[in-house]
N, C-alpha and C positions, 0 to 999 in steps of 0.2 A: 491476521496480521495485527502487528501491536505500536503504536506509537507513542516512544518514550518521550513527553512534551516536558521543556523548562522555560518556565517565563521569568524573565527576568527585565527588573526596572532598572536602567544605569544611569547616573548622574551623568549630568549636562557637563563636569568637569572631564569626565573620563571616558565622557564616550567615544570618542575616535579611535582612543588608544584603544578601550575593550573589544569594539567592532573588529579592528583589523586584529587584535590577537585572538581573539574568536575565529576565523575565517584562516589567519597562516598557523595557527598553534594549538589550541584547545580541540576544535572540533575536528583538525586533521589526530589528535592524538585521541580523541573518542574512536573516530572510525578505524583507526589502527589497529584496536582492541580485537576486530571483525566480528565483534556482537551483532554489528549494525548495518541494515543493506544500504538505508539512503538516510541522507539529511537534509533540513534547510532550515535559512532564517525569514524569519518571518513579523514585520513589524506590528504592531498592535497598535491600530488605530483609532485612539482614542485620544480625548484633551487629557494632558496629564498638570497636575502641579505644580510636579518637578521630574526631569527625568524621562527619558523614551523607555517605553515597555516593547523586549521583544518577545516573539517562541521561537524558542529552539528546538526542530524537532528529529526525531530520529527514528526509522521504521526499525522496528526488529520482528522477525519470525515467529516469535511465541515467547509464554511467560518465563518458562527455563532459562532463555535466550538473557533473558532481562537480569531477573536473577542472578544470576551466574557473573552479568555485567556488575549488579550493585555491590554484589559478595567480593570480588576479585579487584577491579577497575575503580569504579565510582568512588569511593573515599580519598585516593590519593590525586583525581583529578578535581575533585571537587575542592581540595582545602591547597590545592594551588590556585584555582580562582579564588578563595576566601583572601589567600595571603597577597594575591597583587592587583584586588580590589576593595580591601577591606573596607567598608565603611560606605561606599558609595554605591553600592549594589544593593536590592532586594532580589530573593530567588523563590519560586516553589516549582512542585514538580508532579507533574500528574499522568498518568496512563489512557490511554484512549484506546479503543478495540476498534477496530473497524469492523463494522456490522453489516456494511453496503455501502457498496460503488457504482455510481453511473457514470458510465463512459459516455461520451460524443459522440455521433452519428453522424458519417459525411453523405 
């Protein structure tokens, strides 16, 4: 399994608004796409400057899966968040594999 990660820093102006259009808009129209089995956000806790840094993450299946998501999907949902956050976001985007899992023991 593969986890498609975006972190993203948002200005202290726009974050309320990004948050909840993240959560009712963007990322219900990620998983729509049905590239993707699960998602979450996830804050990144650290001092920042300016700006809360979060990850946004997204499990997919395999690298076809992904693929297939950035060829198709990713462009026209990505330069919808450019266009109604311009200027007050930073974003990058990275791949993570999971190699091993340890589960809980009751």
């Amino acid at each position: 399994m593969y986890i498609y990660n975006v972190t993203v820093n948002i200005d202290e102006s726009a974050h309320d608004e990004w948050l909840q259009w993240m959560k009712e808009v963007h990322i219900p129209d990620v998983m729509s796409t049905g590239m993707f089995l699960t998602n979450r956000i996830l804050q990144v806790m650290v001092e920042e400057e300016s700006g809360t840094t979060y990850s946004i993450q997204y499990e997919v299946k395999d690298m076809e899966t992904l693929r297939l998501y950035q060829e198709m999907y990713a462009p026209k949902l990505q330069q919808e968040h450019i266009e109604k956050f311009k200027d007050r976001f930073v974003a990058f985007r990275t791949i993570l594999k999971l190699t091993h899992e340890h589960g809980t023991e009751s």
